[in-house]
C-alpha positions as CSV (number, residue, x, y, z in Angstrom):
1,X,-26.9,1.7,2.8
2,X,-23.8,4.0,1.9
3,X,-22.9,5.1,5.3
4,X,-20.3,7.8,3.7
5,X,-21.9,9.4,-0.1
6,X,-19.7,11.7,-2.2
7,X,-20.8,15.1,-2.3
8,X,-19.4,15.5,-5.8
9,X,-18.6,12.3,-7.8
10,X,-16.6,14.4,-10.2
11,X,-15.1,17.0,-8.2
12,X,-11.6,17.4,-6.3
13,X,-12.7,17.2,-3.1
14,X,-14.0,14.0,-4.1
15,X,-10.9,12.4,-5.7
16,X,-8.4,14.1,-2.9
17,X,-10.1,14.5,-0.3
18,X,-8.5,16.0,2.9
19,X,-6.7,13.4,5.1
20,X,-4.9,15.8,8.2
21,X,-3.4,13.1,10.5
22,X,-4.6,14.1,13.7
23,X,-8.1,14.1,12.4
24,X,-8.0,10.6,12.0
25,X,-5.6,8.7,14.4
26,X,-7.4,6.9,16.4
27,X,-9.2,5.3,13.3
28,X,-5.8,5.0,11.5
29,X,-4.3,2.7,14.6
30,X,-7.5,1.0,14.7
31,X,-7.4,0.1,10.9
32,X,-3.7,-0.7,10.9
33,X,-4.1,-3.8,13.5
34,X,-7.3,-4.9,12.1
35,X,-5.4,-5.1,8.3
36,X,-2.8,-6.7,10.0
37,X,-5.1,-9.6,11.6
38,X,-6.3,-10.3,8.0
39,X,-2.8,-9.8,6.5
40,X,-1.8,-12.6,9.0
41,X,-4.5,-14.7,8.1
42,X,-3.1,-14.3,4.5
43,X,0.7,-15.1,5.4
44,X,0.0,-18.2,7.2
45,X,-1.9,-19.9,4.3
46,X,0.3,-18.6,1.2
47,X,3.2,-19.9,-0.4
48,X,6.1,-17.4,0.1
49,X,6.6,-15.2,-2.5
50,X,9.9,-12.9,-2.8
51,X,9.9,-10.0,-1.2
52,X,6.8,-10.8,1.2
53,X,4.8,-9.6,-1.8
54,X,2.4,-12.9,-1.1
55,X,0.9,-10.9,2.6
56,X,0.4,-7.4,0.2
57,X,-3.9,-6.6,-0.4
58,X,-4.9,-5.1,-3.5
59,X,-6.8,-1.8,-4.2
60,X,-10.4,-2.5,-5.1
61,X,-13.3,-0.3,-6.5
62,X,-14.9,-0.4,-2.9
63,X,-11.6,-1.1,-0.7
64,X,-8.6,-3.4,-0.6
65,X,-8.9,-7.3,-0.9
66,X,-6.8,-9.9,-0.2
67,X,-7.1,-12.1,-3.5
68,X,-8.1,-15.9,-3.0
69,X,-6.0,-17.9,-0.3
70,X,-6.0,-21.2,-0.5
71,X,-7.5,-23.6,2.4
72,X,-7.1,-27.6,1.5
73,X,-8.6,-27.4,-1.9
74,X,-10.5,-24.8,-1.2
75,X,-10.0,-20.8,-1.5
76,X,-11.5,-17.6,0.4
77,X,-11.2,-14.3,0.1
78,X,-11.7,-11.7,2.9
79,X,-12.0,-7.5,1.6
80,X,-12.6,-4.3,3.4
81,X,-15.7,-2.5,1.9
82,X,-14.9,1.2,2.6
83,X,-18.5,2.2,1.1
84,X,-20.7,-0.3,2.8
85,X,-18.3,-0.3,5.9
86,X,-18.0,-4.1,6.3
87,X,-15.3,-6.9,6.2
88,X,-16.7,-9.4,3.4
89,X,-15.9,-13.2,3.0
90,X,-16.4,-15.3,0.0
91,X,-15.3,-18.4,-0.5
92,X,-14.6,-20.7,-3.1
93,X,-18.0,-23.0,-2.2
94,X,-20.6,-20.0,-2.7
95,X,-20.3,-19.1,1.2
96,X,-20.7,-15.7,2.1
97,X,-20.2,-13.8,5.5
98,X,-20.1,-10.3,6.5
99,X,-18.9,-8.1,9.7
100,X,-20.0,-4.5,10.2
101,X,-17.0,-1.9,9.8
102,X,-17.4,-0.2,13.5
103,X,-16.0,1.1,16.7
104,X,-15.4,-2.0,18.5
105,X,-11.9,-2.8,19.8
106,X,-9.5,-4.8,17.7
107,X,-9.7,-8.2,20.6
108,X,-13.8,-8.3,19.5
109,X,-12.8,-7.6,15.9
110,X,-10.4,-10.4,16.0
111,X,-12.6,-12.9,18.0
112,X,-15.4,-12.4,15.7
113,X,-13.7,-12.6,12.5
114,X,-11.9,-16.3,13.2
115,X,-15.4,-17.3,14.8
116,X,-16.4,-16.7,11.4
117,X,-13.8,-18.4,9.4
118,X,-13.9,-21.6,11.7
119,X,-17.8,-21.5,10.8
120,X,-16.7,-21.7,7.1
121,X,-14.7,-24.6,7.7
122,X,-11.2,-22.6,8.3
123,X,-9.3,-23.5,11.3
124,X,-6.4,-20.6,11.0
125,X,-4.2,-19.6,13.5
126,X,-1.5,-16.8,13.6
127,X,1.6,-14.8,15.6
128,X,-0.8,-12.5,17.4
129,X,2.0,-9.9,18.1
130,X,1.6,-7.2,15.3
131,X,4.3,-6.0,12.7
132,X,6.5,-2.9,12.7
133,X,5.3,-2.0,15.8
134,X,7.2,-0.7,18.7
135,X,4.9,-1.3,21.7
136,X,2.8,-3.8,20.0
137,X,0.2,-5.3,22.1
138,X,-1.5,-8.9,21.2
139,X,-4.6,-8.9,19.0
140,X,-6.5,-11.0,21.7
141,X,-5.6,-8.7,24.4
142,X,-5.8,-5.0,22.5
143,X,-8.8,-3.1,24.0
144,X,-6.9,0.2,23.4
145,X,-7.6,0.7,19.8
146,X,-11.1,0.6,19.5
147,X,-12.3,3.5,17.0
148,X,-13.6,3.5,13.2
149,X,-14.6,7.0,11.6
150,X,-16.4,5.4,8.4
151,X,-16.3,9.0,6.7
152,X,-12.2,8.8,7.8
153,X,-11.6,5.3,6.7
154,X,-13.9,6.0,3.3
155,X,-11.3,9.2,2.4
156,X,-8.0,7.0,3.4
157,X,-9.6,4.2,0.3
158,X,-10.3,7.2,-1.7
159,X,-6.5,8.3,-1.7
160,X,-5.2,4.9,-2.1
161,X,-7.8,4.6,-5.1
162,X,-5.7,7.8,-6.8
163,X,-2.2,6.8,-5.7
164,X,-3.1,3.0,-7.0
165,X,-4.0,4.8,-10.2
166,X,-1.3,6.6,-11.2
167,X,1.5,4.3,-9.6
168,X,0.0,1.8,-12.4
169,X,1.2,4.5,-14.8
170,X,4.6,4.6,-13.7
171,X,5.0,1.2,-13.5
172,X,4.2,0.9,-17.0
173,X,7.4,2.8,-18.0
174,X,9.7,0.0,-16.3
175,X,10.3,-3.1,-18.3
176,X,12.9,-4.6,-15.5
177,X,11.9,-6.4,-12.5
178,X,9.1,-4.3,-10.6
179,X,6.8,-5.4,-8.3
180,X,2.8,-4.6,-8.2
181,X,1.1,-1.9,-6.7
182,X,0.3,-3.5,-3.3
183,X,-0.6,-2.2,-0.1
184,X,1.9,-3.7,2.8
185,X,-0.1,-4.0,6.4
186,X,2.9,-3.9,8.4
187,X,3.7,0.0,7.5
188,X,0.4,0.6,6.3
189,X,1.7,2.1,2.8
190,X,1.0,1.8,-0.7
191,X,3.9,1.0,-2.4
192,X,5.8,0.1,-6.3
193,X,8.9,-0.9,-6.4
194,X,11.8,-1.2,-9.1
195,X,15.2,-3.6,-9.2
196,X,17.8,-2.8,-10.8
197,X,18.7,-6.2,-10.9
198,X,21.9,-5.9,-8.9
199,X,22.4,-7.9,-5.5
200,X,22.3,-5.4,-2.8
201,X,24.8,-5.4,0.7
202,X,23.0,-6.9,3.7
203,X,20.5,-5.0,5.2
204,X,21.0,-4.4,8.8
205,X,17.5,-5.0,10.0
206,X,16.4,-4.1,12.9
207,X,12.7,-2.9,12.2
208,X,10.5,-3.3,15.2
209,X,8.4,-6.4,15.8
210,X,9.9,-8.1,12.5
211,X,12.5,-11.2,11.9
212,X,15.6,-9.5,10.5
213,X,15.8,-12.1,7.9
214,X,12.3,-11.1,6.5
215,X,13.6,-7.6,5.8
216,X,17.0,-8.8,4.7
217,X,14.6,-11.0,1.7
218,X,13.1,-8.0,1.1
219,X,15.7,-5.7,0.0
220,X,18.3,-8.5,-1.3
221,X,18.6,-6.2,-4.6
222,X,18.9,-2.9,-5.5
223,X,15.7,-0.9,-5.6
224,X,14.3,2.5,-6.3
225,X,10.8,2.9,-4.0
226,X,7.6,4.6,-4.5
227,X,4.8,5.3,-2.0
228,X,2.0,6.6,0.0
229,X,1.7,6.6,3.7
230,X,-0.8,8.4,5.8
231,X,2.2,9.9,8.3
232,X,3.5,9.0,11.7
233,X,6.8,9.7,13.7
234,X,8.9,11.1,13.1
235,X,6.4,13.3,9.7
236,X,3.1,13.6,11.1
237,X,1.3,14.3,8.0
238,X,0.3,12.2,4.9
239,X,2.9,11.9,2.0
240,X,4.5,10.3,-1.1
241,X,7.4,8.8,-1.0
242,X,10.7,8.0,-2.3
243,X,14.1,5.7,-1.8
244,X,17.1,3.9,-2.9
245,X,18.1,0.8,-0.9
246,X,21.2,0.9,-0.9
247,X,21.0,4.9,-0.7
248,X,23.9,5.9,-3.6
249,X,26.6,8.6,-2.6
250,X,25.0,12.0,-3.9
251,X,20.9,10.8,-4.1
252,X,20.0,13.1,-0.8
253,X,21.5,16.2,-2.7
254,X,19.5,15.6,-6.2
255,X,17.7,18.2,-7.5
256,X,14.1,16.8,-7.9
257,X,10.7,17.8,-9.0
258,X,8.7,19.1,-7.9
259,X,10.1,22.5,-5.8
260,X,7.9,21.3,-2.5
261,X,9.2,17.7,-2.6
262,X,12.5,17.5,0.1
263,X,14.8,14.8,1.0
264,X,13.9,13.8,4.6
265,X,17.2,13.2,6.7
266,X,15.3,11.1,9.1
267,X,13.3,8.6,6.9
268,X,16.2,9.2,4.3
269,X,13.6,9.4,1.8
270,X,12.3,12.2,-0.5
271,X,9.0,13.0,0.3
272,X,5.8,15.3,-1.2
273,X,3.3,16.0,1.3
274,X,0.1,14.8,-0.1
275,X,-1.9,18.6,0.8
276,X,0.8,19.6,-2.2
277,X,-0.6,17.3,-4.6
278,X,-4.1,17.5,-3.6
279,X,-4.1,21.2,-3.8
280,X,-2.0,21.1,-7.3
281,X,-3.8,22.8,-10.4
282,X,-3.1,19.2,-12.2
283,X,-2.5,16.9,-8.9
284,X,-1.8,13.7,-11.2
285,X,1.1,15.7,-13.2
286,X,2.7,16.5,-10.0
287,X,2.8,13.5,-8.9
288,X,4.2,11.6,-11.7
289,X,7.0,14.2,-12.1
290,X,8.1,13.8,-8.1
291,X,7.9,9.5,-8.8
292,X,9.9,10.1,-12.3
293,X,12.0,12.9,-11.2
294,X,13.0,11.0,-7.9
295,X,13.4,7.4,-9.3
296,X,15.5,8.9,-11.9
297,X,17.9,10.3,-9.4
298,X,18.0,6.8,-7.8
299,X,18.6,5.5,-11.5
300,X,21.6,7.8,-12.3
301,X,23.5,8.2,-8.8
302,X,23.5,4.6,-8.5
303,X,24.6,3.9,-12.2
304,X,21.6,1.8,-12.9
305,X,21.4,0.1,-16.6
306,X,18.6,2.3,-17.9
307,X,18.5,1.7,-21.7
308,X,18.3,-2.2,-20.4
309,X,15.7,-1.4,-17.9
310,X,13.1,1.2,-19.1
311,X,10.3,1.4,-21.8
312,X,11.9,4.2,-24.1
313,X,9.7,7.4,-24.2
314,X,6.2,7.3,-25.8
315,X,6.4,3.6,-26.5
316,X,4.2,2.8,-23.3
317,X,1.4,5.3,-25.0
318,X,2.0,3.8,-28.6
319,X,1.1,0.3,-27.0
320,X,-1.9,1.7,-25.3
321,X,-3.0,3.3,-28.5
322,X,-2.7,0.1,-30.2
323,X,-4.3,-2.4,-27.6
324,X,-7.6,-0.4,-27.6
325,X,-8.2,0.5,-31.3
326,X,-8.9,3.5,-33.1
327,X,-12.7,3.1,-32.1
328,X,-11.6,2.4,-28.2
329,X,-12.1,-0.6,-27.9
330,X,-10.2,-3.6,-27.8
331,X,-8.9,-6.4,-30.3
Protein backbone atom coordinates (compact mmCIF):
# COMPACT_ATOMS: atom_id res chain seq x y z
CA UNK A 1 0.00 0.00 0.00
CA UNK A 2 0.89 3.76 -0.99
CA UNK A 3 1.91 4.95 2.34
CA UNK A 4 1.96 8.73 0.86
CA UNK A 5 -1.26 9.34 -2.08
CA UNK A 6 -1.40 12.55 -4.05
CA UNK A 7 -4.23 14.65 -3.26
CA UNK A 8 -4.40 16.02 -6.81
CA UNK A 9 -2.47 14.02 -9.52
CA UNK A 10 -2.87 17.02 -11.74
CA UNK A 11 -2.54 19.90 -9.60
CA UNK A 12 0.42 22.21 -8.43
CA UNK A 13 0.66 21.26 -5.19
CA UNK A 14 1.13 17.95 -6.51
CA UNK A 15 4.03 18.56 -9.00
CA UNK A 16 5.77 21.27 -6.46
CA UNK A 17 4.99 20.48 -3.54
CA UNK A 18 6.30 22.43 -0.49
CA UNK A 19 9.74 21.30 0.69
CA UNK A 20 10.74 24.14 3.77
CA UNK A 21 14.07 22.72 5.11
CA UNK A 22 13.44 22.68 8.67
CA UNK A 23 10.38 20.62 8.15
CA UNK A 24 12.28 17.94 7.02
CA UNK A 25 15.93 17.74 8.33
CA UNK A 26 16.13 15.12 10.25
CA UNK A 27 14.78 12.88 7.34
CA UNK A 28 17.06 14.80 4.82
CA UNK A 29 20.37 13.66 7.05
CA UNK A 30 18.89 10.37 7.36
CA UNK A 31 18.35 9.99 3.56
CA UNK A 32 21.68 11.49 2.69
CA UNK A 33 23.85 8.63 4.55
CA UNK A 34 21.62 5.91 3.64
CA UNK A 35 22.08 7.07 -0.46
CA UNK A 36 25.52 7.31 0.35
CA UNK A 37 25.73 3.52 1.74
CA UNK A 38 24.26 2.42 -1.66
CA UNK A 39 26.22 5.02 -3.68
CA UNK A 40 29.28 3.17 -2.04
CA UNK A 41 28.10 0.00 -2.80
CA UNK A 42 27.99 1.33 -6.49
CA UNK A 43 31.61 2.83 -6.48
CA UNK A 44 33.32 -0.13 -5.32
CA UNK A 45 31.91 -2.42 -8.06
CA UNK A 46 32.07 0.13 -11.23
CA UNK A 47 34.62 0.86 -13.59
CA UNK A 48 35.61 4.58 -13.18
CA UNK A 49 34.00 6.73 -15.24
CA UNK A 50 35.19 10.60 -15.72
CA UNK A 51 34.04 12.76 -13.56
CA UNK A 52 32.78 10.23 -10.84
CA UNK A 53 29.63 10.11 -13.05
CA UNK A 54 29.81 5.98 -12.63
CA UNK A 55 28.56 6.53 -8.35
CA UNK A 56 25.57 9.09 -9.81
CA UNK A 57 21.61 7.31 -9.39
CA UNK A 58 19.14 8.06 -11.80
CA UNK A 59 15.60 9.57 -11.37
CA UNK A 60 12.92 6.90 -11.73
CA UNK A 61 9.05 7.09 -11.98
CA UNK A 62 8.90 5.78 -8.28
CA UNK A 63 12.43 7.13 -6.98
CA UNK A 64 16.11 7.06 -7.91
CA UNK A 65 17.99 3.80 -8.96
CA UNK A 66 21.32 2.89 -9.26
CA UNK A 67 21.34 1.09 -12.91
CA UNK A 68 22.84 -2.54 -12.99
CA UNK A 69 26.31 -3.04 -11.20
CA UNK A 70 28.19 -5.68 -12.14
CA UNK A 71 29.17 -8.67 -9.55
CA UNK A 72 31.43 -11.53 -11.30
CA UNK A 73 29.19 -12.11 -14.26
CA UNK A 74 26.45 -11.21 -12.67
CA UNK A 75 24.52 -7.66 -12.19
CA UNK A 76 22.11 -6.15 -9.45
CA UNK A 77 20.40 -3.24 -9.10
CA UNK A 78 19.35 -1.60 -5.77
CA UNK A 79 16.40 1.60 -6.09
CA UNK A 80 14.64 3.75 -3.53
CA UNK A 81 10.81 3.42 -3.93
CA UNK A 82 9.52 6.76 -2.64
CA UNK A 83 5.73 5.52 -3.21
CA UNK A 84 5.97 2.15 -1.61
CA UNK A 85 8.68 3.40 0.83
CA UNK A 86 11.09 0.48 0.34
CA UNK A 87 14.83 -0.16 -0.83
CA UNK A 88 14.33 -2.85 -3.83
CA UNK A 89 16.97 -5.40 -5.16
CA UNK A 90 16.91 -7.15 -8.32
CA UNK A 91 19.34 -8.96 -9.66
CA UNK A 92 20.46 -10.31 -12.78
CA UNK A 93 19.31 -14.15 -11.73
CA UNK A 94 15.52 -13.29 -11.13
CA UNK A 95 16.35 -12.57 -7.19
CA UNK A 96 14.39 -10.15 -5.57
CA UNK A 97 14.65 -8.56 -1.99
CA UNK A 98 13.02 -5.72 -0.37
CA UNK A 99 13.69 -3.41 2.93
CA UNK A 100 10.98 -1.20 4.44
CA UNK A 101 11.65 2.69 3.96
CA UNK A 102 11.52 3.55 7.98
CA UNK A 103 12.72 5.30 11.02
CA UNK A 104 15.51 3.08 11.98
CA UNK A 105 19.05 4.47 12.40
CA UNK A 106 21.43 4.42 9.48
CA UNK A 107 23.98 1.36 11.54
CA UNK A 108 20.52 -1.10 11.29
CA UNK A 109 19.87 0.30 7.78
CA UNK A 110 23.40 -0.55 6.86
CA UNK A 111 23.65 -3.93 8.60
CA UNK A 112 20.50 -5.10 7.08
CA UNK A 113 20.98 -4.07 3.70
CA UNK A 114 24.72 -5.97 3.16
CA UNK A 115 23.00 -9.01 5.17
CA UNK A 116 20.87 -8.88 2.24
CA UNK A 117 23.33 -8.63 -0.50
CA UNK A 118 25.65 -11.38 1.00
CA UNK A 119 22.33 -13.57 0.97
CA UNK A 120 22.25 -12.92 -2.82
CA UNK A 121 25.64 -13.98 -3.23
CA UNK A 122 27.44 -10.37 -2.96
CA UNK A 123 30.16 -10.10 -0.67
CA UNK A 124 30.77 -6.08 -0.90
CA UNK A 125 32.64 -4.08 1.25
CA UNK A 126 33.21 -0.19 1.36
CA UNK A 127 35.08 3.10 3.11
CA UNK A 128 32.37 3.43 5.79
CA UNK A 129 33.28 7.13 6.45
CA UNK A 130 30.71 9.24 4.45
CA UNK A 131 31.43 11.92 1.69
CA UNK A 132 31.36 15.71 1.94
CA UNK A 133 30.78 15.53 5.31
CA UNK A 134 32.36 17.61 7.97
CA UNK A 135 31.81 15.61 11.15
CA UNK A 136 31.03 12.39 9.41
CA UNK A 137 30.52 9.54 11.62
CA UNK A 138 30.88 5.70 10.37
CA UNK A 139 27.92 3.98 8.80
CA UNK A 140 28.34 1.05 11.35
CA UNK A 141 28.54 3.30 14.26
CA UNK A 142 25.74 6.17 13.24
CA UNK A 143 22.82 5.87 15.71
CA UNK A 144 22.26 9.63 15.46
CA UNK A 145 20.45 9.84 12.27
CA UNK A 146 17.69 7.66 12.64
CA UNK A 147 14.37 9.45 11.09
CA UNK A 148 12.28 8.82 7.74
CA UNK A 149 9.06 11.10 7.11
CA UNK A 150 7.66 8.96 4.09
CA UNK A 151 5.29 11.94 3.21
CA UNK A 152 8.86 14.20 3.36
CA UNK A 153 10.99 11.85 1.44
CA UNK A 154 7.83 11.17 -1.14
CA UNK A 155 7.82 15.40 -1.88
CA UNK A 156 11.89 15.54 -2.04
CA UNK A 157 11.35 12.47 -5.32
CA UNK A 158 8.54 14.57 -6.46
CA UNK A 159 10.88 17.69 -6.93
CA UNK A 160 13.72 15.77 -8.27
CA UNK A 161 10.98 14.09 -10.69
CA UNK A 162 10.29 18.05 -12.07
CA UNK A 163 13.90 19.27 -11.92
CA UNK A 164 14.94 15.75 -13.77
CA UNK A 165 12.33 16.89 -16.30
CA UNK A 166 13.17 19.97 -17.45
CA UNK A 167 17.07 19.66 -16.92
CA UNK A 168 16.54 17.00 -19.82
CA UNK A 169 15.28 19.92 -21.82
CA UNK A 170 18.14 22.01 -21.44
CA UNK A 171 20.40 19.53 -21.97
CA UNK A 172 18.99 18.96 -25.30
CA UNK A 173 20.13 22.50 -26.43
CA UNK A 174 23.98 21.56 -25.89
CA UNK A 175 25.61 19.53 -28.57
CA UNK A 176 29.21 19.69 -26.73
CA UNK A 177 30.40 17.49 -24.07
CA UNK A 178 27.56 17.37 -21.21
CA UNK A 179 27.01 14.98 -18.78
CA UNK A 180 23.47 13.22 -17.75
CA UNK A 181 21.10 14.37 -15.43
CA UNK A 182 22.27 12.39 -12.35
CA UNK A 183 21.80 12.70 -8.77
CA UNK A 184 25.40 12.89 -6.79
CA UNK A 185 25.00 11.26 -3.07
CA UNK A 186 27.95 13.03 -1.70
CA UNK A 187 26.09 16.68 -1.89
CA UNK A 188 22.80 15.26 -2.22
CA UNK A 189 21.97 17.39 -5.53
CA UNK A 190 20.64 16.86 -8.81
CA UNK A 191 22.87 18.13 -11.27
CA UNK A 192 23.69 18.72 -15.52
CA UNK A 193 26.64 19.77 -16.45
CA UNK A 194 28.34 21.40 -19.64
CA UNK A 195 32.23 21.55 -20.95
CA UNK A 196 33.40 23.77 -22.77
CA UNK A 197 35.97 21.58 -23.78
CA UNK A 198 38.82 23.66 -22.47
CA UNK A 199 41.32 22.20 -19.73
CA UNK A 200 40.60 23.99 -16.56
CA UNK A 201 43.57 25.31 -13.77
CA UNK A 202 43.87 22.89 -10.87
CA UNK A 203 41.28 22.77 -8.47
CA UNK A 204 42.37 23.42 -5.02
CA UNK A 205 40.30 20.74 -3.34
CA UNK A 206 39.78 20.64 -0.08
CA UNK A 207 35.99 19.45 0.20
CA UNK A 208 35.45 17.68 3.44
CA UNK A 209 35.64 13.86 3.72
CA UNK A 210 36.88 13.60 -0.08
CA UNK A 211 40.46 12.68 -1.77
CA UNK A 212 41.54 15.97 -3.39
CA UNK A 213 42.38 14.13 -6.45
CA UNK A 214 38.70 13.02 -6.92
CA UNK A 215 37.53 16.60 -7.07
CA UNK A 216 40.57 17.67 -9.10
CA UNK A 217 39.02 14.67 -11.90
CA UNK A 218 36.05 16.17 -11.60
CA UNK A 219 36.48 19.60 -12.65
CA UNK A 220 39.71 19.01 -15.01
CA UNK A 221 37.72 21.19 -17.74
CA UNK A 222 35.82 24.10 -17.95
CA UNK A 223 32.21 23.77 -17.02
CA UNK A 224 29.01 25.74 -16.67
CA UNK A 225 26.69 23.84 -13.68
CA UNK A 226 23.12 23.28 -13.25
CA UNK A 227 21.29 22.05 -10.15
CA UNK A 228 18.88 21.31 -7.40
CA UNK A 229 19.79 20.94 -3.76
CA UNK A 230 17.37 20.78 -0.89
CA UNK A 231 19.57 23.65 1.21
CA UNK A 232 22.11 23.52 4.08
CA UNK A 233 24.84 25.93 5.47
CA UNK A 234 25.47 28.37 4.81
CA UNK A 235 21.37 28.82 2.51
CA UNK A 236 19.01 27.01 4.54
CA UNK A 237 16.31 26.67 2.07
CA UNK A 238 15.82 24.56 -1.14
CA UNK A 239 17.27 25.98 -4.48
CA UNK A 240 18.47 25.79 -8.07
CA UNK A 241 21.57 26.38 -8.86
CA UNK A 242 24.22 27.81 -11.01
CA UNK A 243 28.29 27.91 -11.68
CA UNK A 244 31.33 28.32 -13.72
CA UNK A 245 34.43 26.32 -12.61
CA UNK A 246 36.78 28.21 -13.25
CA UNK A 247 34.44 31.31 -12.19
CA UNK A 248 35.32 34.04 -15.31
CA UNK A 249 36.15 37.78 -14.30
CA UNK A 250 32.66 39.59 -14.46
CA UNK A 251 30.12 36.20 -14.18
CA UNK A 252 29.03 37.29 -10.36
CA UNK A 253 27.95 40.84 -11.73
CA UNK A 254 25.71 39.29 -14.81
CA UNK A 255 22.46 40.38 -15.23
CA UNK A 256 20.32 37.16 -15.12
CA UNK A 257 16.83 35.95 -15.28
CA UNK A 258 14.83 35.77 -13.63
CA UNK A 259 14.65 39.14 -11.14
CA UNK A 260 14.56 36.77 -7.84
CA UNK A 261 17.55 34.70 -8.93
CA UNK A 262 21.01 36.32 -7.03
CA UNK A 263 24.59 35.44 -7.20
CA UNK A 264 25.47 33.93 -3.83
CA UNK A 265 28.93 35.29 -2.52
CA UNK A 266 29.35 32.44 -0.28
CA UNK A 267 28.55 29.36 -2.61
CA UNK A 268 29.72 31.60 -5.53
CA UNK A 269 26.88 30.34 -7.33
CA UNK A 270 23.61 31.99 -8.66
CA UNK A 271 20.90 30.59 -7.08
CA UNK A 272 16.65 30.68 -7.42
CA UNK A 273 15.09 29.55 -4.40
CA UNK A 274 12.76 26.79 -5.36
CA UNK A 275 9.42 28.56 -3.29
CA UNK A 276 10.08 31.20 -6.52
CA UNK A 277 9.54 28.59 -9.00
CA UNK A 278 7.06 26.66 -7.25
CA UNK A 279 4.89 29.60 -6.69
CA UNK A 280 5.56 30.94 -10.45
CA UNK A 281 2.40 31.42 -12.72
CA UNK A 282 4.39 29.02 -15.31
CA UNK A 283 7.13 27.41 -12.77
CA UNK A 284 8.77 25.35 -15.83
CA UNK A 285 9.40 28.78 -17.95
CA UNK A 286 11.05 30.18 -15.00
CA UNK A 287 13.16 27.81 -14.56
CA UNK A 288 14.53 27.27 -17.93
CA UNK A 289 15.11 31.09 -18.34
CA UNK A 290 17.30 31.19 -14.80
CA UNK A 291 19.34 27.62 -16.33
CA UNK A 292 19.60 29.47 -19.96
CA UNK A 293 20.00 32.96 -18.68
CA UNK A 294 22.75 31.84 -16.19
CA UNK A 295 24.66 29.24 -18.32
CA UNK A 296 24.74 31.86 -20.93
CA UNK A 297 26.58 34.26 -18.69
CA UNK A 298 29.04 31.44 -17.97
CA UNK A 299 29.16 30.95 -21.91
CA UNK A 300 29.99 34.69 -22.79
CA UNK A 301 32.26 35.91 -19.67
CA UNK A 302 34.34 33.08 -20.21
CA UNK A 303 34.54 33.32 -24.07
CA UNK A 304 33.16 29.85 -24.55
CA UNK A 305 32.95 28.62 -28.43
CA UNK A 306 29.15 28.78 -28.67
CA UNK A 307 28.33 28.37 -32.42
CA UNK A 308 30.69 25.13 -31.93
CA UNK A 309 28.96 24.12 -28.90
CA UNK A 310 25.17 24.67 -29.04
CA UNK A 311 22.06 23.27 -30.92
CA UNK A 312 21.06 26.57 -32.93
CA UNK A 313 17.53 27.86 -31.82
CA UNK A 314 14.47 25.76 -32.79
CA UNK A 315 16.48 23.03 -34.27
CA UNK A 316 16.13 20.84 -30.94
CA UNK A 317 12.03 21.28 -31.41
CA UNK A 318 12.39 20.63 -35.32
CA UNK A 319 14.09 17.19 -34.37
CA UNK A 320 11.39 16.39 -31.87
CA UNK A 321 8.76 17.19 -34.30
CA UNK A 322 10.33 14.93 -36.71
CA UNK A 323 11.20 11.88 -34.46
CA UNK A 324 7.45 11.47 -33.38
CA UNK A 325 5.52 12.00 -36.59
CA UNK A 326 2.74 14.05 -37.53
CA UNK A 327 0.34 11.47 -35.90
CA UNK A 328 2.60 11.37 -32.56
CA UNK A 329 4.09 8.64 -32.82
CA UNK A 330 7.24 7.40 -33.70
CA UNK A 331 9.08 6.03 -36.89
Amino acid sequence: MTISAFADPSGRADRWPSLALEDWKDTYATLHMWTQIVGKIRLVQTPWVNHSWHVTYQVTSRGVTTLPIPYEGRTFQIDFDFNDHRLLIQTSDGARRTMALRPCSVADFYEELLALLAGLGFAIEIHTTPNEIAEAIPFEKDTVHASYDAEYANRFWRVLLQADRIFRQFRARFIGKSSPVHFFWGGFDLAVTRFSGRPAPVHPGGVPNLPDWIAREAYSHEVSSCGFWPGGDPAPYPMFYSYAYPEPDGFSSSLVRPRNAAYHPTLREFVLPYDEVRHAEAPESMLLEFLQSTYDAAADTGAWDRAALERPAGDWQRAFRTAIGPGGATG
